[in-house]
C-alpha positions in Angstrom: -91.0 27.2 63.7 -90.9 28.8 60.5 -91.5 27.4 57.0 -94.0 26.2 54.1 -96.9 24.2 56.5 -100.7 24.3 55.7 -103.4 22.8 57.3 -107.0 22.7 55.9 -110.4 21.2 57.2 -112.6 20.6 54.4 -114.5 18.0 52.1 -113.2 16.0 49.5 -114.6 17.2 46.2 -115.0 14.4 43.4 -113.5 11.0 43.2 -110.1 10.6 44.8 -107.7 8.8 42.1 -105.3 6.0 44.0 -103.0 4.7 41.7 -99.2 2.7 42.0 -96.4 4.5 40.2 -94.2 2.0 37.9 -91.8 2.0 41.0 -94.4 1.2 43.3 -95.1 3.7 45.0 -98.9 4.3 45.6 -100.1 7.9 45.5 -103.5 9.0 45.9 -105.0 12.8 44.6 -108.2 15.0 45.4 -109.0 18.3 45.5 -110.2 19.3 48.9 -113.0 21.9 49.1 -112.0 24.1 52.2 -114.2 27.9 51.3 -116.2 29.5 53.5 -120.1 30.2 53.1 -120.2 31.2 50.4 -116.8 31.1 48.5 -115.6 28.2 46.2 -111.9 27.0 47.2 -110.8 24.3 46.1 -107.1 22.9 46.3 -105.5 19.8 45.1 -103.9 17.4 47.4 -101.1 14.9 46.9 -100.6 11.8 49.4 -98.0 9.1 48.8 -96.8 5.8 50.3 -98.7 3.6 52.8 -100.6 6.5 53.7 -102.8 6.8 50.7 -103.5 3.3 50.5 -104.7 2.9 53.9 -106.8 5.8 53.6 -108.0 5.2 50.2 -111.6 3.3 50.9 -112.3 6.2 53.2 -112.6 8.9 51.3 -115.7 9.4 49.0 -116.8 12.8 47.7 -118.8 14.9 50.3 -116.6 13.1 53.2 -115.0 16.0 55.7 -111.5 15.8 56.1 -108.1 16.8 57.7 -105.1 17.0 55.9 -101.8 18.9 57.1 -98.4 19.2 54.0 -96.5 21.8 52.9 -97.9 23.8 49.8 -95.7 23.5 46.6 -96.4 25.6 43.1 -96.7 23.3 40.1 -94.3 24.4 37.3 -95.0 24.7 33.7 -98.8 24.2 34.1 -99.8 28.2 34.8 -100.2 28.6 31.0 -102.3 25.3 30.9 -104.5 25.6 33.6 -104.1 29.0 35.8 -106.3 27.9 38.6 -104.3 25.0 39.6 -100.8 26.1 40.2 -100.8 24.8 43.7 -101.3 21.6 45.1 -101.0 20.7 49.0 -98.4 17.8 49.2 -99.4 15.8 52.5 -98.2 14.8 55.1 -101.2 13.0 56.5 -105.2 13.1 55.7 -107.7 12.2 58.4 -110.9 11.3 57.7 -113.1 13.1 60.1 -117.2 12.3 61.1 -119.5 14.7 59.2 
């Protein structure tokens, strides 16, 4: 099958930010580090509805995770900040063991 899919093994870099939208739909972000030795790679991930709350108290910065989406450009923000023009919307985020 075709079509926009990633899936990345890496380690959540930072403090994930959880937050409720004024609709209430919770969303949580991170940036996952997934380089090589080596190489610094780090990508931003989106998850939203019950997902991200239930997964929320899991992840902490170092933690080694899972996380499978569809990659999506950001528009408007290449001028602002080009090293973050992609962010990996997901589809779901497993905490792995370290």
């Amino acid at each position: 099958m075709a079509g926009n899919r990633i899936e990345l093994d890496g380690r959540v870099a930072g403090i994930p930010e959880y937050r409720v939208s004024p609709a209430g739909t919770p969303y949580l972000r991170m940036l996952v580090e997934c380089g090589g030795r080596g190489e610094e790679f780090k990508l931003p991930v989106l998850l939203v509805g019950d997902a991200a709350t239930a997964i929320k108290a899991l992840l902490e910065p170092g933690r080694p995770v899972k996380v499978a989406g569809r990659l999506r450009m950001l528009k408007g923000l290449m001028q602002a900040n080009p090293e973050a023009i992609f962010e990996v919307v997901a589809e779901r985020v497993e905490a792995a063991d370290s």
